[in-house]
N, C-alpha and C positions, 0 to 999 in steps of 0.2 A: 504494500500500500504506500507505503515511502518512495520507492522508490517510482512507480507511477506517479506520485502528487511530485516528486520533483522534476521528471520526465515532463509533465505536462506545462509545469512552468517555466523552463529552459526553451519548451514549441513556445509559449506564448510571448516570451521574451524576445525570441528571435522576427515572430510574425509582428510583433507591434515595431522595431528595428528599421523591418523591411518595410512597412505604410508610413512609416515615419519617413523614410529618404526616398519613397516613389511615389507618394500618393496626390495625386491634383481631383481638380474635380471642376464640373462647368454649372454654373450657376446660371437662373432665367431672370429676368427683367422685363417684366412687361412693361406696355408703351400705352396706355387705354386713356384716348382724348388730351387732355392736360395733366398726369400725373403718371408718376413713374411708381410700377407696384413689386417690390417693396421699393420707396423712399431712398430708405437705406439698408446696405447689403454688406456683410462680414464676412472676408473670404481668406486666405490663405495664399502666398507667394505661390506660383505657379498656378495658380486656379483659373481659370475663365470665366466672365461673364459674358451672356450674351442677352443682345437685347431686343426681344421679339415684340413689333407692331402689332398690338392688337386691338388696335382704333381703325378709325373709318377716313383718318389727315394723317399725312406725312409727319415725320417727325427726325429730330437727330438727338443724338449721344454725342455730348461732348465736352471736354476736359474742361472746369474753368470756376470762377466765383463774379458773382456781382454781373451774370451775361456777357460777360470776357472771357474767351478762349482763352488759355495758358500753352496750347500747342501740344499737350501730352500723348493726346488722341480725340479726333474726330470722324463720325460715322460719314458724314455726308447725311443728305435725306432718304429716310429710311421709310419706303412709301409701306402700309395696309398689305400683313402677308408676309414681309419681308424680316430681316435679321441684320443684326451686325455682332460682331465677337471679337472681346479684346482679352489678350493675357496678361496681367500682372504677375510682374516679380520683385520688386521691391516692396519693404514694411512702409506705410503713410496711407493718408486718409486722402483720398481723394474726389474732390466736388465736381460735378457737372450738370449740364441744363440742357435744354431744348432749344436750339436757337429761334425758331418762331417763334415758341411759346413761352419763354422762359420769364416774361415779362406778365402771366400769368401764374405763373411758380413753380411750373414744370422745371423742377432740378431734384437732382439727387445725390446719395453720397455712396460712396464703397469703401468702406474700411479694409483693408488689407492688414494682417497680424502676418508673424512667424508661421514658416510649414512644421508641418506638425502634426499630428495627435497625443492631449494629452486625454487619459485615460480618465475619466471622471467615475466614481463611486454611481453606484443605482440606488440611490437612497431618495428620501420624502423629495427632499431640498430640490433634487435636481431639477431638469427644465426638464428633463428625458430621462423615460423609466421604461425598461422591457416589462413586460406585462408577465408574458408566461415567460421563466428564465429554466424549466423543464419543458423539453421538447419533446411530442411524439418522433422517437428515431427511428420508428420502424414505417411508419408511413410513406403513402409514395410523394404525398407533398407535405411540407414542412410549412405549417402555419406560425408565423412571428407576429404579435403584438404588442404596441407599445403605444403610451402616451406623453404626447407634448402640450406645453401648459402655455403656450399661445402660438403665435402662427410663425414659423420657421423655416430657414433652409433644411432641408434633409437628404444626405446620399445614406442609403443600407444598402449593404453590400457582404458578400458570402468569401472568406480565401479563404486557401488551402495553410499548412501549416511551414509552408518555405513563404509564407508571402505574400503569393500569388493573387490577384483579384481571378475567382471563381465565376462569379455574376453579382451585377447589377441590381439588386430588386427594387429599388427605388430612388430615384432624383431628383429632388424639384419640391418646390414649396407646397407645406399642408398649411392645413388650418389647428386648430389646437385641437386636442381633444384626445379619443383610442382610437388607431386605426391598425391595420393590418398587411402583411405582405405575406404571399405565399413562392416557397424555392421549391420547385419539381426536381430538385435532386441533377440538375442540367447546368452546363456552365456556359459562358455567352454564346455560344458554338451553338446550342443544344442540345449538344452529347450527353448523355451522363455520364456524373462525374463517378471514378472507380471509388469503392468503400475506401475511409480512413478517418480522419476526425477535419473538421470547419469549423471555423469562425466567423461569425455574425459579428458584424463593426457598425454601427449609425456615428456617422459626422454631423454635429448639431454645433453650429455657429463656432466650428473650428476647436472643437471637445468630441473626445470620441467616446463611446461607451459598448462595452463589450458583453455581448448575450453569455449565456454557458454551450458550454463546447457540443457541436453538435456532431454525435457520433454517428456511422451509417453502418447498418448490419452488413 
């Protein structure tokens, strides 16, 4: 039993190692009439945001304070439908606005932190809590829930015990509350993946929190 319990901490040590020096992720921004949703976005060096039109007017993304450009980055007009995507890699906060619109307060912010994950406890406090932290492991889908205590970035995501990103199961901004994702046992490919042990990881505003190990018969 020791020497399991210490086996397992040595896989878990290494797999938090390796998401700690590969891990990026791409954040949404939507664009809806005069206001940029979320406002404001906390992301991680290497992350992406991108920011998707989802008004019915043109719009841009672009670097600045006070409806002044600063030259950082500028989308262009980014018509109904359309996208722009920029990467950060330096730590600072950086401002931007709509140039049409900016003069009605279409601006927003993105905070950029350190890459990273730090491992946060599943306790009351947190902002994010796994719901079932025992998993059905013999099942052919694997049901994960958890709750967030207001409306968030979230990636969850399944890797192997070198590392590995496994799959995807979820990106993109919820609203608060319980919700759920389910892993069919498949990895982005849709292969399935061979029996051994996984790890369930949610990134929450650049905190990572770690389900229990989920083992495959």
């Amino acid at each position: 039993m020791f020497f399991r319990r210490k086996l397992l901490l040595i896989l878990l040590a290494f797999l938090l190692l390796s998401i700690n020096s590969s891990y990026a992720a791409s954040h949404e921004v939507s664009m809806i009439e005069n206001v940029f949703v979320p406002e404001t976005l906390s992301v991680v060096t290497g992350d992406t945001v991108i920011w998707v039109n989802n008004g019915s007017v043109a719009h841009t993304a672009t670097s600045g304070t006070s409806c002044n450009p600063d030259g950082f980055w500028d989308s262009g007009l980014i018509n109904p439908g359309n996208s722009f995507s920029f990467a950060f890699d330096s730590v600072a906060e950086y401002p931007y606005f709509c140039i049409p619109h900016c003069n009605l307060g279409m601006i927003g912010l993105i905070i950029v932190g350190e890459t990273g994950i730090k491992i946060d406890g599943n306790d009351s406090s947190s902002d994010f809590k796994f719901k079932n932290t025992t998993l059905n492991i013999f099942a052919e889908e694997i049901k994960i829930t958890y709750e967030i205590k207001a409306r968030e970035y979230i990636n969850m995501s399944v890797y192997s015990t070198d590392g590995q990103l496994t799959r995807t199961l979820f990106n993109g901004i919820q609203d608060s509350g319980i919700h759920s994702v389910i892993w069919n046992r498949r990895n982005s490919d849709g292969s399935e993946v061979p029996d051994g042990i996984y790890f369930c990881i949610a990134k929450v505003e650049g905190k990572g929190y770690l389900n229990k190990i989920i083992k495959l018969r």
